[in-house]
Chimera marker file (.cmm) of the C-alpha trace (Angstrom):
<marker_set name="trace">
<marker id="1" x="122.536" y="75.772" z="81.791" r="1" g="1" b="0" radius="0.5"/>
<marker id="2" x="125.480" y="73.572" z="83.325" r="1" g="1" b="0" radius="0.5"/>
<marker id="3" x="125.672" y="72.114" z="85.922" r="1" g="1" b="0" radius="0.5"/>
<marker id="4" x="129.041" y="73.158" z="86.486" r="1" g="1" b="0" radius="0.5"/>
<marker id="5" x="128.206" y="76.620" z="87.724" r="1" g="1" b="0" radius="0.5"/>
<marker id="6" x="128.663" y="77.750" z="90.844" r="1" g="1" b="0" radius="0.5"/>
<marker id="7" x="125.694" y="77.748" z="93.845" r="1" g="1" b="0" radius="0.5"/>
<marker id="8" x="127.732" y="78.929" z="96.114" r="1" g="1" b="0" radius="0.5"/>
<marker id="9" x="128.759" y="82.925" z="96.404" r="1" g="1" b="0" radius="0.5"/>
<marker id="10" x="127.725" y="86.479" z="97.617" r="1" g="1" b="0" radius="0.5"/>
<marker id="11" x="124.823" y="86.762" z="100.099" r="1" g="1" b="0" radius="0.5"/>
<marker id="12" x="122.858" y="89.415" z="97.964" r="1" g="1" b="0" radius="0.5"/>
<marker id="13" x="122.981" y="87.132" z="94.982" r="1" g="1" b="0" radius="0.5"/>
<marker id="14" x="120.786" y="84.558" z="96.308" r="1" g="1" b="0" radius="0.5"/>
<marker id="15" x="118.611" y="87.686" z="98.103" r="1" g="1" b="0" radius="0.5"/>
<marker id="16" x="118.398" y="89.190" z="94.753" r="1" g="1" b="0" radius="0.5"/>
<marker id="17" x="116.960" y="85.602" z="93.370" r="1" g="1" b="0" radius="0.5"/>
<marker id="18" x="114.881" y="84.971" z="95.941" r="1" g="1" b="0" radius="0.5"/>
<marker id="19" x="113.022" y="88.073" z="96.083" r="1" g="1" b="0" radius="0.5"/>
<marker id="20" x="112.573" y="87.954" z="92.466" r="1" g="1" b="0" radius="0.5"/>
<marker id="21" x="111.268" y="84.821" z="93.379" r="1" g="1" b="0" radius="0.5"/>
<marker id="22" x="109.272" y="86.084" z="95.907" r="1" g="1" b="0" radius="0.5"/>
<marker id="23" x="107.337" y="88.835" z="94.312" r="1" g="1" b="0" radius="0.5"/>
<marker id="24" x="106.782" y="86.834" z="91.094" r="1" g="1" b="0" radius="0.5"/>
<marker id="25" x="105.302" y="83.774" z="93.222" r="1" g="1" b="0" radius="0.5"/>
<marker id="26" x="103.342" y="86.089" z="94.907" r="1" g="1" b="0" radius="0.5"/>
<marker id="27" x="101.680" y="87.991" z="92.286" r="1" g="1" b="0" radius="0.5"/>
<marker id="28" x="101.015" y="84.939" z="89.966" r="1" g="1" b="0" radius="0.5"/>
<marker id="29" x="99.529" y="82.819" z="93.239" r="1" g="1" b="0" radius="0.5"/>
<marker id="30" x="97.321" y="85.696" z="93.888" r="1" g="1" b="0" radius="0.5"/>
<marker id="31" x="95.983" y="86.554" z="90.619" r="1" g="1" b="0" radius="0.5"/>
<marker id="32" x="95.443" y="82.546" z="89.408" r="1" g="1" b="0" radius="0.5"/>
<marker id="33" x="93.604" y="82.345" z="92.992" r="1" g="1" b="0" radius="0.5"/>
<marker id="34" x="91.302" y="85.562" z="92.887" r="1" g="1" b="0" radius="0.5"/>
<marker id="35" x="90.621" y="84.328" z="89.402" r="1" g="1" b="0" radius="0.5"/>
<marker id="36" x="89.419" y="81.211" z="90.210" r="1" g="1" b="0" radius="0.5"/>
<marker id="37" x="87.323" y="82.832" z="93.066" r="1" g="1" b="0" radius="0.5"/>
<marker id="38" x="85.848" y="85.527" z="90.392" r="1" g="1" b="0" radius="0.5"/>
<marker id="39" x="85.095" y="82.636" z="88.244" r="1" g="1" b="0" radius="0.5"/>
<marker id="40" x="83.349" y="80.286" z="90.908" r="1" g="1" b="0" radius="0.5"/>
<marker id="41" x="81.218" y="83.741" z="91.513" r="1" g="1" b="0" radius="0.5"/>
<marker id="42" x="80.140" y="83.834" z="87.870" r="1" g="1" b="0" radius="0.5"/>
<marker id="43" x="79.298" y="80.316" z="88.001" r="1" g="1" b="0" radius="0.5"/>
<marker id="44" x="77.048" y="81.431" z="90.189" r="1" g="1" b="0" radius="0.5"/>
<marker id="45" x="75.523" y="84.153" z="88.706" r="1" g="1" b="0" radius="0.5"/>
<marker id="46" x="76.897" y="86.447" z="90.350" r="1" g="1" b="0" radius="0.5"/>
<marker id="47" x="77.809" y="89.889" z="87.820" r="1" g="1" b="0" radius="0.5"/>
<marker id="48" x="81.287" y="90.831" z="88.077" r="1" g="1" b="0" radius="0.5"/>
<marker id="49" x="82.525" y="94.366" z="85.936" r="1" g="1" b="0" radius="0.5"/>
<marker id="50" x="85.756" y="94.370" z="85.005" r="1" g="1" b="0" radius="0.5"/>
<marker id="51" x="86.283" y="97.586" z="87.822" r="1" g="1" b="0" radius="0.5"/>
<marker id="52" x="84.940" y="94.698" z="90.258" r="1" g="1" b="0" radius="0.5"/>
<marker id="53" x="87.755" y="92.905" z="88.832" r="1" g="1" b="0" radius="0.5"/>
<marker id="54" x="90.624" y="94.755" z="89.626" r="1" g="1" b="0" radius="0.5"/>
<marker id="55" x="89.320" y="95.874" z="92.362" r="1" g="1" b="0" radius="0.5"/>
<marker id="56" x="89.037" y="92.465" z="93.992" r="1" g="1" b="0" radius="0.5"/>
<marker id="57" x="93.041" y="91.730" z="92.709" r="1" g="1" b="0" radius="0.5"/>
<marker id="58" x="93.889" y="94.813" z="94.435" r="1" g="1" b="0" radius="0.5"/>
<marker id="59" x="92.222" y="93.599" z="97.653" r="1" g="1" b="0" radius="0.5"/>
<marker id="60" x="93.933" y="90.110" z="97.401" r="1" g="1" b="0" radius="0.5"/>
<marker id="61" x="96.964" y="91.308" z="96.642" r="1" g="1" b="0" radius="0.5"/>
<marker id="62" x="97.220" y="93.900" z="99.494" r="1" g="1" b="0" radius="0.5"/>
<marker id="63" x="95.339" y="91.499" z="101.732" r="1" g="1" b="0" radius="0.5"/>
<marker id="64" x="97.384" y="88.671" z="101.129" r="1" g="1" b="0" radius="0.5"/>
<marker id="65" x="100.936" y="90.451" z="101.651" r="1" g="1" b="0" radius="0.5"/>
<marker id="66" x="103.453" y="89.322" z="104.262" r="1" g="1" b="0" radius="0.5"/>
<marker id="67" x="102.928" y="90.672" z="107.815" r="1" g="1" b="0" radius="0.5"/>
<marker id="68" x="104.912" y="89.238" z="110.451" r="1" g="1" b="0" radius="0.5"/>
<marker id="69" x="102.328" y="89.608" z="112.934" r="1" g="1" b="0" radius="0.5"/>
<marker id="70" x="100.072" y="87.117" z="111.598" r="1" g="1" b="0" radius="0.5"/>
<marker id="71" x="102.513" y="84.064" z="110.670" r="1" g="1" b="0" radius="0.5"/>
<marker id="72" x="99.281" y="82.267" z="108.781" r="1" g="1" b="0" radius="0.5"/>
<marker id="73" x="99.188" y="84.871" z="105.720" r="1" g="1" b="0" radius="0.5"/>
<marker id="74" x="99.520" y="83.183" z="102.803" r="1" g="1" b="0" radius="0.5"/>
<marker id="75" x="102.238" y="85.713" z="101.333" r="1" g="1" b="0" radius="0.5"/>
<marker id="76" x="104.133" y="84.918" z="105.110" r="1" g="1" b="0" radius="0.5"/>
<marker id="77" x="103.792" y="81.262" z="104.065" r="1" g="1" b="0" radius="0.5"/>
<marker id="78" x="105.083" y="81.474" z="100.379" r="1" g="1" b="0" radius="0.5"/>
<marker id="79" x="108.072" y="83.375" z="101.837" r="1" g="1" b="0" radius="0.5"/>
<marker id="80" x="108.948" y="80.656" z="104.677" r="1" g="1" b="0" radius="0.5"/>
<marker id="81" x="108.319" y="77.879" z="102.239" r="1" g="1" b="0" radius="0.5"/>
<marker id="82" x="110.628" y="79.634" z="99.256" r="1" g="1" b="0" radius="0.5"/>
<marker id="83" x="113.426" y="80.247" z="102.064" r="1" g="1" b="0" radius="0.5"/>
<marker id="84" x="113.134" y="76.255" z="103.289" r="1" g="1" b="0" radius="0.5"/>
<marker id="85" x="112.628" y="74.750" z="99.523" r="1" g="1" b="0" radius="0.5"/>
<marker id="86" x="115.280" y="76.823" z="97.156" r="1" g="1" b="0" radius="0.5"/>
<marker id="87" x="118.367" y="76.387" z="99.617" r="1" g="1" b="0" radius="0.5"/>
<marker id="88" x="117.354" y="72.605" z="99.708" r="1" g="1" b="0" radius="0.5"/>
<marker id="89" x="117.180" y="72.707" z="95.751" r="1" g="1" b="0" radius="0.5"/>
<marker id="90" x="120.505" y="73.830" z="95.386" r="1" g="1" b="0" radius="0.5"/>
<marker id="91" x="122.348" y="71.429" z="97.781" r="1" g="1" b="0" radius="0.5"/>
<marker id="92" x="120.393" y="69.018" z="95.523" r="1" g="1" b="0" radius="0.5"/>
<marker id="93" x="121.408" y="70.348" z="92.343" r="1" g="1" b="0" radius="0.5"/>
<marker id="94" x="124.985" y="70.640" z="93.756" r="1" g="1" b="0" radius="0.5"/>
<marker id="95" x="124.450" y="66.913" z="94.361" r="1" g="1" b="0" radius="0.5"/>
<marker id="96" x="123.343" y="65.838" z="90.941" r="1" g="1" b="0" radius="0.5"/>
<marker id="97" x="126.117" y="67.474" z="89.043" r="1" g="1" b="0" radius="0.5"/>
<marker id="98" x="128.119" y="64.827" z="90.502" r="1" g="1" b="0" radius="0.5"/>
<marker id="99" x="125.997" y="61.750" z="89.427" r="1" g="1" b="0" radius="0.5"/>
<marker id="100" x="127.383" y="61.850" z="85.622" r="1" g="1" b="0" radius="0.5"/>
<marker id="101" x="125.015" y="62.395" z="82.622" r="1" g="1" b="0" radius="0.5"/>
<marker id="102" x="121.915" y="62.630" z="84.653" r="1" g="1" b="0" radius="0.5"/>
<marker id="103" x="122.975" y="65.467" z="86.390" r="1" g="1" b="0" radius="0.5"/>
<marker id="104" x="122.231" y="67.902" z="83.181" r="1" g="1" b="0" radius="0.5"/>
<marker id="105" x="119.346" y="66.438" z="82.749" r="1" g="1" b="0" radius="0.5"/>
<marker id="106" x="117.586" y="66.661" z="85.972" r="1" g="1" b="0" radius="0.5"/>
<marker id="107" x="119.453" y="70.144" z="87.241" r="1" g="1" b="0" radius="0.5"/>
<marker id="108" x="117.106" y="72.418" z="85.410" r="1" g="1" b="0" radius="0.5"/>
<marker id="109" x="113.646" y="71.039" z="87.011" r="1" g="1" b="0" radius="0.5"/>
<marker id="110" x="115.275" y="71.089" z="90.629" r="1" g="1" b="0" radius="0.5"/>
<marker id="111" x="114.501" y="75.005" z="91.262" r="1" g="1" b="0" radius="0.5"/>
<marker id="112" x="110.953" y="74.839" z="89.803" r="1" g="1" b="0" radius="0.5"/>
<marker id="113" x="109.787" y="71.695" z="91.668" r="1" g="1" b="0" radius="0.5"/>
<marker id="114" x="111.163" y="73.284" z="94.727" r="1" g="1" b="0" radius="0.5"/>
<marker id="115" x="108.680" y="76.163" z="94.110" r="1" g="1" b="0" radius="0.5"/>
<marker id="116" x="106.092" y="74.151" z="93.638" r="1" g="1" b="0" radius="0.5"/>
<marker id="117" x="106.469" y="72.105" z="96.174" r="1" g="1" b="0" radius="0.5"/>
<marker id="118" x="106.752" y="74.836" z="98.657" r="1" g="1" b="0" radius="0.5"/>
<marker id="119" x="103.862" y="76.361" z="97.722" r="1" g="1" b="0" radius="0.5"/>
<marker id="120" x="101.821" y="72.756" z="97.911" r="1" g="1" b="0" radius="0.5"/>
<marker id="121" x="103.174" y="72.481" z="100.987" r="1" g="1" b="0" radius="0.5"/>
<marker id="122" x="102.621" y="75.151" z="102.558" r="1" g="1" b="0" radius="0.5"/>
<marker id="123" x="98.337" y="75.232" z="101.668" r="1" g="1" b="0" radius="0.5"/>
<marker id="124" x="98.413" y="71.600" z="102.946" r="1" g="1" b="0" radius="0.5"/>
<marker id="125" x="99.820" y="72.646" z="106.100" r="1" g="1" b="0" radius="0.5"/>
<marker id="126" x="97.178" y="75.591" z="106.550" r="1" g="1" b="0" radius="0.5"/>
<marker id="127" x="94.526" y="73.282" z="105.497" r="1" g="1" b="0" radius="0.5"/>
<marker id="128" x="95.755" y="70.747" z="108.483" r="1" g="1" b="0" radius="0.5"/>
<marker id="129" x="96.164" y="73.457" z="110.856" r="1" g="1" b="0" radius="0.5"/>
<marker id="130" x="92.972" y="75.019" z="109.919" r="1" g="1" b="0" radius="0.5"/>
<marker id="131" x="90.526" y="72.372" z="109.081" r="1" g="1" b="0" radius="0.5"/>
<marker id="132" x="89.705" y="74.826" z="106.055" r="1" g="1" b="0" radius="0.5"/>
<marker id="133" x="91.325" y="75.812" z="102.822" r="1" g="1" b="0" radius="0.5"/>
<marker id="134" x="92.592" y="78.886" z="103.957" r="1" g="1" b="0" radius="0.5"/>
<marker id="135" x="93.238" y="80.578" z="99.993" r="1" g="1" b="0" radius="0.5"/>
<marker id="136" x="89.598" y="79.911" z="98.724" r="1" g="1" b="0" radius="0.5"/>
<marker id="137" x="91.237" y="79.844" z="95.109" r="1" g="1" b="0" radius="0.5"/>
<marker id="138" x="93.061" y="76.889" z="95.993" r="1" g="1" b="0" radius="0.5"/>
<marker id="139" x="90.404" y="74.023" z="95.880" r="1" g="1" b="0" radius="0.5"/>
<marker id="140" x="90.246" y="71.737" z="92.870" r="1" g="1" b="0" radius="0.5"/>
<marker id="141" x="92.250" y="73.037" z="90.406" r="1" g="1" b="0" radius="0.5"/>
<marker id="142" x="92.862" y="75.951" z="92.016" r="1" g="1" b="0" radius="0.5"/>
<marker id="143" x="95.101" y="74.001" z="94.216" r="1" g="1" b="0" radius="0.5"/>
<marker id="144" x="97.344" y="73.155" z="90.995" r="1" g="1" b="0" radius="0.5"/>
<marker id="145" x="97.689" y="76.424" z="89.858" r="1" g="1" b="0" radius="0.5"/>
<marker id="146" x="99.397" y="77.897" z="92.850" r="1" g="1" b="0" radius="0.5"/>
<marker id="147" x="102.214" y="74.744" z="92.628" r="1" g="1" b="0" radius="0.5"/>
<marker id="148" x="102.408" y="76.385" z="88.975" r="1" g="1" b="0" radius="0.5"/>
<marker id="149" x="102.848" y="79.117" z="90.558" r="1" g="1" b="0" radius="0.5"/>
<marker id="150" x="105.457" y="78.121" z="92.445" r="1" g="1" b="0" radius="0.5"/>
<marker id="151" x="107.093" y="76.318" z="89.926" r="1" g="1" b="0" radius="0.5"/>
<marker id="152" x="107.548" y="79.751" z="87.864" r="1" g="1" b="0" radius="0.5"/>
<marker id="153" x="108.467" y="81.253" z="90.918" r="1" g="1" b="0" radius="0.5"/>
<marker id="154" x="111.166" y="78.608" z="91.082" r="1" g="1" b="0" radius="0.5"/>
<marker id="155" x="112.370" y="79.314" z="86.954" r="1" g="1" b="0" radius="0.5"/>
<marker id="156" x="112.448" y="82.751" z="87.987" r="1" g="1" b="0" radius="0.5"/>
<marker id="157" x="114.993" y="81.754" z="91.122" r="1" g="1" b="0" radius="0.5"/>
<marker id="158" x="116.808" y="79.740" z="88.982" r="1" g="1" b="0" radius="0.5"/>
<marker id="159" x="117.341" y="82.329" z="85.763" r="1" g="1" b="0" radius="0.5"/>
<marker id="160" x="118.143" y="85.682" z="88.454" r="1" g="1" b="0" radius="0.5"/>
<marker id="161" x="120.698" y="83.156" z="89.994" r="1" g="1" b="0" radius="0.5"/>
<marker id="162" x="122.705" y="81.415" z="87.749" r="1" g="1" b="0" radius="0.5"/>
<marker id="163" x="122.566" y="84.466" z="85.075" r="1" g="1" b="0" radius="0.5"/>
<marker id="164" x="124.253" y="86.344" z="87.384" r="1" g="1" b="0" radius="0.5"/>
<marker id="165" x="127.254" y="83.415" z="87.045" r="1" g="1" b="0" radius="0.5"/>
<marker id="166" x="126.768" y="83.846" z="83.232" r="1" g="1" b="0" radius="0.5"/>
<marker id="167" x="128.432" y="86.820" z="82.438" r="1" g="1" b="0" radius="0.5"/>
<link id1="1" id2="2" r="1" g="1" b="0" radius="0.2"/>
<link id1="2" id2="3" r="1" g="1" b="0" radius="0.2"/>
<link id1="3" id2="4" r="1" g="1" b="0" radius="0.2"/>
<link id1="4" id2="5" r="1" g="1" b="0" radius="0.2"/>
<link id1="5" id2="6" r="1" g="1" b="0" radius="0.2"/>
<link id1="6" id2="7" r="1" g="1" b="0" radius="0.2"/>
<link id1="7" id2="8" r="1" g="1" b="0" radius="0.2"/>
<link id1="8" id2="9" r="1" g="1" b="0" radius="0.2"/>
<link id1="9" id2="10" r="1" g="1" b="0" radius="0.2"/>
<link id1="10" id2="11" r="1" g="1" b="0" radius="0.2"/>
<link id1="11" id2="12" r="1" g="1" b="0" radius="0.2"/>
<link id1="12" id2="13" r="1" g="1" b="0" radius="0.2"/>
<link id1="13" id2="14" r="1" g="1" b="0" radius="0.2"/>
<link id1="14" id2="15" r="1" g="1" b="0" radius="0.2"/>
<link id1="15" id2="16" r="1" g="1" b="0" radius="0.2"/>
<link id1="16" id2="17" r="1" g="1" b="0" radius="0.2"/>
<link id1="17" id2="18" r="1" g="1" b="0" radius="0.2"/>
<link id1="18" id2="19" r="1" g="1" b="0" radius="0.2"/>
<link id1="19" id2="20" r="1" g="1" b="0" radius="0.2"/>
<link id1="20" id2="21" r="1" g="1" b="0" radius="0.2"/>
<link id1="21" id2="22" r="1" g="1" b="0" radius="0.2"/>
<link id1="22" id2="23" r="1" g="1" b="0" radius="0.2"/>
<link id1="23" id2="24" r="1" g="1" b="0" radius="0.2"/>
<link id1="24" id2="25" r="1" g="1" b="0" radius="0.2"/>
<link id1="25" id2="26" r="1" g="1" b="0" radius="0.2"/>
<link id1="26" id2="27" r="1" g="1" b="0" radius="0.2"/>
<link id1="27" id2="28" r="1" g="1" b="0" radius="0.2"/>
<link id1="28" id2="29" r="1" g="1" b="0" radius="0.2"/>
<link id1="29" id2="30" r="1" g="1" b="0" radius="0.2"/>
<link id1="30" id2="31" r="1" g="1" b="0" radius="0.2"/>
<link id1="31" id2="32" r="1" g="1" b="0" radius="0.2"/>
<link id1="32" id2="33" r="1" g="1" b="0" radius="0.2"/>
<link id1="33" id2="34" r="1" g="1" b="0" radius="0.2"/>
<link id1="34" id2="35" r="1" g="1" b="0" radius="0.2"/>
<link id1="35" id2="36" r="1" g="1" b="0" radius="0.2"/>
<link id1="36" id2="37" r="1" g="1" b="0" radius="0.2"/>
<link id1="37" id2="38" r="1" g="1" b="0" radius="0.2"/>
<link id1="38" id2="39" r="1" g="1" b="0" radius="0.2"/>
<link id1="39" id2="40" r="1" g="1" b="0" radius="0.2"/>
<link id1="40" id2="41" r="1" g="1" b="0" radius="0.2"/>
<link id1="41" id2="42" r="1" g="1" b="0" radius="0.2"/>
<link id1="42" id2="43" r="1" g="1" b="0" radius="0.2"/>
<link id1="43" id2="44" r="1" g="1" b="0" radius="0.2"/>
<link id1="44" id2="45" r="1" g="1" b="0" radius="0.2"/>
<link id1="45" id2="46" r="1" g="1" b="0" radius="0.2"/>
<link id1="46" id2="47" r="1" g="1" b="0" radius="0.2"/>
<link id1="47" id2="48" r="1" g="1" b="0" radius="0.2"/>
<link id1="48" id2="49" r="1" g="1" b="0" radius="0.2"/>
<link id1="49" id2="50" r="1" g="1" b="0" radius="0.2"/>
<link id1="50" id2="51" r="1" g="1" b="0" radius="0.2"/>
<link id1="51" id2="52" r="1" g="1" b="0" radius="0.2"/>
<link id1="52" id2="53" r="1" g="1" b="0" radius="0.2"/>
<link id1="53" id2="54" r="1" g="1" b="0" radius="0.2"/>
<link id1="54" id2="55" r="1" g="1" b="0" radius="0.2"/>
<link id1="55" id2="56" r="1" g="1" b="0" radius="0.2"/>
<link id1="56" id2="57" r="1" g="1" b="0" radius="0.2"/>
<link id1="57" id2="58" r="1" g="1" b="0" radius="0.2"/>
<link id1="58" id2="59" r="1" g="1" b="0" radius="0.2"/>
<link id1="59" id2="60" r="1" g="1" b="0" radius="0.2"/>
<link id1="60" id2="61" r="1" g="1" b="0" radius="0.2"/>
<link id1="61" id2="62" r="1" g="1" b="0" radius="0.2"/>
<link id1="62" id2="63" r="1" g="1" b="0" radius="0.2"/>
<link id1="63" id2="64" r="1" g="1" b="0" radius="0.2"/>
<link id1="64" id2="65" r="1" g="1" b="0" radius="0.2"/>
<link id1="65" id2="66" r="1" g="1" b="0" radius="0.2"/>
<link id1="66" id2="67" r="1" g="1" b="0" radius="0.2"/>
<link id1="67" id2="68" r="1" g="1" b="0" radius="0.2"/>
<link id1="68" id2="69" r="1" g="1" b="0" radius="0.2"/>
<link id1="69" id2="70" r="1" g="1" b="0" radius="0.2"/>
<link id1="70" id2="71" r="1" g="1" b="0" radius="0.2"/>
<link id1="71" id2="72" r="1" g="1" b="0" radius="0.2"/>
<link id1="72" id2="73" r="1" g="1" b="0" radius="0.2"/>
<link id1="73" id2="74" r="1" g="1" b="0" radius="0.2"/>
<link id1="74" id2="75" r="1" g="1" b="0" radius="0.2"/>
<link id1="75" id2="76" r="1" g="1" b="0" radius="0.2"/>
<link id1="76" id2="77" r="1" g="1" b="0" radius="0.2"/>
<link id1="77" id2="78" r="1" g="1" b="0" radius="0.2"/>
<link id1="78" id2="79" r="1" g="1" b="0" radius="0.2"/>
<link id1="79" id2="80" r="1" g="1" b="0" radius="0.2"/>
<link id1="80" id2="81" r="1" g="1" b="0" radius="0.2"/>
<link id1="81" id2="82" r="1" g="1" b="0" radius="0.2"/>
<link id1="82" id2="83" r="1" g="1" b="0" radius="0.2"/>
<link id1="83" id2="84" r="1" g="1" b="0" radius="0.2"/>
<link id1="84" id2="85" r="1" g="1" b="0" radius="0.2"/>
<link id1="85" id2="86" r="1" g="1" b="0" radius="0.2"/>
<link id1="86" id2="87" r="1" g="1" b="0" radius="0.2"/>
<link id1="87" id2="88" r="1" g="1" b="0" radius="0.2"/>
<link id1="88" id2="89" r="1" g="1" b="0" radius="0.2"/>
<link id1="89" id2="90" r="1" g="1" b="0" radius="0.2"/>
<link id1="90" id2="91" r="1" g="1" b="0" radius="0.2"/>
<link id1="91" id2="92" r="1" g="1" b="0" radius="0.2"/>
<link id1="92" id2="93" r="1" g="1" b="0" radius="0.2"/>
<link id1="93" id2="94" r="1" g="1" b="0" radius="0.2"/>
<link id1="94" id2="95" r="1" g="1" b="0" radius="0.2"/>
<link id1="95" id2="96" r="1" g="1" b="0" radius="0.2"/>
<link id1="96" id2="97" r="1" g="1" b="0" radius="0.2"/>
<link id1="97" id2="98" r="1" g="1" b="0" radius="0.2"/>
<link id1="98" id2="99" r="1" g="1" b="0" radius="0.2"/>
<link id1="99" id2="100" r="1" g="1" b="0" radius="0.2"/>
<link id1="100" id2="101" r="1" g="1" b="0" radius="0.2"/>
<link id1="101" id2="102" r="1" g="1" b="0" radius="0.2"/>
<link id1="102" id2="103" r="1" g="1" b="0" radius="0.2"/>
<link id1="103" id2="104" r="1" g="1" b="0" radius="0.2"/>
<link id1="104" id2="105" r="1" g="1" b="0" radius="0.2"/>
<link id1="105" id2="106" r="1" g="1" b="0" radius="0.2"/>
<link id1="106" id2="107" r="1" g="1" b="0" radius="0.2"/>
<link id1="107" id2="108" r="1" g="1" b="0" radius="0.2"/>
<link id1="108" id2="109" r="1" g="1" b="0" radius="0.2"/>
<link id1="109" id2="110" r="1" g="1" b="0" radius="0.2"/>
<link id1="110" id2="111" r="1" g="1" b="0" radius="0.2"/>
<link id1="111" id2="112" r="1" g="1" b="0" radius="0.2"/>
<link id1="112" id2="113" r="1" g="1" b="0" radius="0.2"/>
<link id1="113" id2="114" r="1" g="1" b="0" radius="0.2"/>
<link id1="114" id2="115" r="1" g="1" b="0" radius="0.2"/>
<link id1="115" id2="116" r="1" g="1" b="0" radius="0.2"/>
<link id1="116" id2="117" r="1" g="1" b="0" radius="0.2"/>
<link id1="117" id2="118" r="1" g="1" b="0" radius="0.2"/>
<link id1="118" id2="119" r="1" g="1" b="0" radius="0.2"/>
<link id1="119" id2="120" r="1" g="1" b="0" radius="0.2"/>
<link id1="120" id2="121" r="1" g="1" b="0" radius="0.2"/>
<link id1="121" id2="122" r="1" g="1" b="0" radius="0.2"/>
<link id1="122" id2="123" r="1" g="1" b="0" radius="0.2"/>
<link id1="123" id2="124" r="1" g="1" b="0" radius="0.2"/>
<link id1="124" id2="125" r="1" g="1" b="0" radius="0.2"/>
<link id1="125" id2="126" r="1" g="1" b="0" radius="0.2"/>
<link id1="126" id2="127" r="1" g="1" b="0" radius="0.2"/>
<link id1="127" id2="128" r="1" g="1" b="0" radius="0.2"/>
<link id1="128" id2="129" r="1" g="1" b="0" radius="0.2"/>
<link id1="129" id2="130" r="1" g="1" b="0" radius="0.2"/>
<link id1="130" id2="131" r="1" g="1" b="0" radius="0.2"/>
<link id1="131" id2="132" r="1" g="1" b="0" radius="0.2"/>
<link id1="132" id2="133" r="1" g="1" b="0" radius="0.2"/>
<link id1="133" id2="134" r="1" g="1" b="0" radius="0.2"/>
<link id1="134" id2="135" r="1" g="1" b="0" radius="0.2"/>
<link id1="135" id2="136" r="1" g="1" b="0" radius="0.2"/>
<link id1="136" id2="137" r="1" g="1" b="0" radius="0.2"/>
<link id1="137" id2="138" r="1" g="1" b="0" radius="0.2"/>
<link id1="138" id2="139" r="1" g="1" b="0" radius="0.2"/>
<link id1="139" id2="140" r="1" g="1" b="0" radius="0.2"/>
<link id1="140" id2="141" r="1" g="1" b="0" radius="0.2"/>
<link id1="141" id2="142" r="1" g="1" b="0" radius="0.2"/>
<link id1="142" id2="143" r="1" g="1" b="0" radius="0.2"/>
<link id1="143" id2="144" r="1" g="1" b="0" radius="0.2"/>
<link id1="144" id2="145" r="1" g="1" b="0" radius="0.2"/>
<link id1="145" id2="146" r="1" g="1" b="0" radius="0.2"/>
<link id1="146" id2="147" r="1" g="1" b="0" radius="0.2"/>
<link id1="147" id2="148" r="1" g="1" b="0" radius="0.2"/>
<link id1="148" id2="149" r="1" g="1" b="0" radius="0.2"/>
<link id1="149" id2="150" r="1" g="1" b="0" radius="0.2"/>
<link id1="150" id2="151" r="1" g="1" b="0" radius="0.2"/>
<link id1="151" id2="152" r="1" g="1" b="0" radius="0.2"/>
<link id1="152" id2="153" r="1" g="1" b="0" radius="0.2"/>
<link id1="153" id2="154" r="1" g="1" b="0" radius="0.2"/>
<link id1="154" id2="155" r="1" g="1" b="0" radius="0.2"/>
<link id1="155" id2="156" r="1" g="1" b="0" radius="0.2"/>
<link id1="156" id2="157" r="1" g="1" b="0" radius="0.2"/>
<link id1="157" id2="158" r="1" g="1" b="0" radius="0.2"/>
<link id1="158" id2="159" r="1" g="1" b="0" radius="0.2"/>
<link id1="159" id2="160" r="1" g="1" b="0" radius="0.2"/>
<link id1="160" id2="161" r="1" g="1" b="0" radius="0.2"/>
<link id1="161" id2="162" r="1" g="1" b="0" radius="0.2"/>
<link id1="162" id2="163" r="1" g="1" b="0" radius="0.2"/>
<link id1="163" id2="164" r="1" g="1" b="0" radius="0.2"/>
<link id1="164" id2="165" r="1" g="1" b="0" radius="0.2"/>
<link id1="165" id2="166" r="1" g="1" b="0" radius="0.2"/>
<link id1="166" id2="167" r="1" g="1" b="0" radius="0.2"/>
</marker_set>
């Protein structure tokens, strides 16, 4: 990808990005966190079918989803911290593309640290707000893969975005 390429243009093809974004942040943050919760429970002993399963992914997901009536939901969160970090990540990018040979270089990571970042973020905030980790899957590890998370969410931004300037 060059670096060359335009960030600027049309409203609905950053919306179109972003919301790609969006839903693939959300549904991979969700399923590595009710995963890690389903595997603490085995640790435990505790017997888990695989209708328990999907039942519980269902749950999270649904549970989980923006609502604007309760700001602290983590799918509220992930959308706040996506609309603060990729806007950011592109003035950024449009910066680097003007510092030479390192601009190449560093342009493609910009978008997927952003999403990482963002979603890092915003559990630290809820833990400091809450004096608990408010998305159980996100202790230990669990914490790690939801920045993964957000860093695909961030690839995703990036390829919806600048493909659209491809063709």
């Amino acid at each position: 990808m060059s670096t060359n390429q335009p960030l600027t243009g049309s409203l609905s093809r950053g919306l179109v990005a972003y919301l790609a974004a969006a839903l693939a942040g959300y549904v991979l943050a969700i399923v590595f966190a009710t995963s890690a919760n389903l595997v603490n429970l085995a640790g435990i002993g505790a017997r888990i079918g695989v209708g328990d399963a999907l039942r519980t992914y269902l749950f999270d997901l649904w549970g989980m989803t923006p609502r604007f009536t309760e700001l602290a939901r983590y799918g509220n969160v992930l959308l706040i911290g996506f609309a603060v970090a990729f806007p950011v990540a592109a003035g950024v990018r449009w910066l680097v593309s003007r510092a030479g040979s390192v601009g190449p270089r560093i342009a493609p990571f910009l978008f997927p640290l952003a999403g990482a970042v963002a979603l890092g973020t915003g559990l630290t905030i809820m833990f400091q707000q809450y004096e608990v980790t408010a998305v159980a899957g996100a202790r230990g590890h669990g914490f790690w893969a939801q920045c993964v998370a957000g860093a695909i969410a961030g690839l995703v931004f990036q390829r919806v975005l600048l493909k659209r300037w491809a063709r």
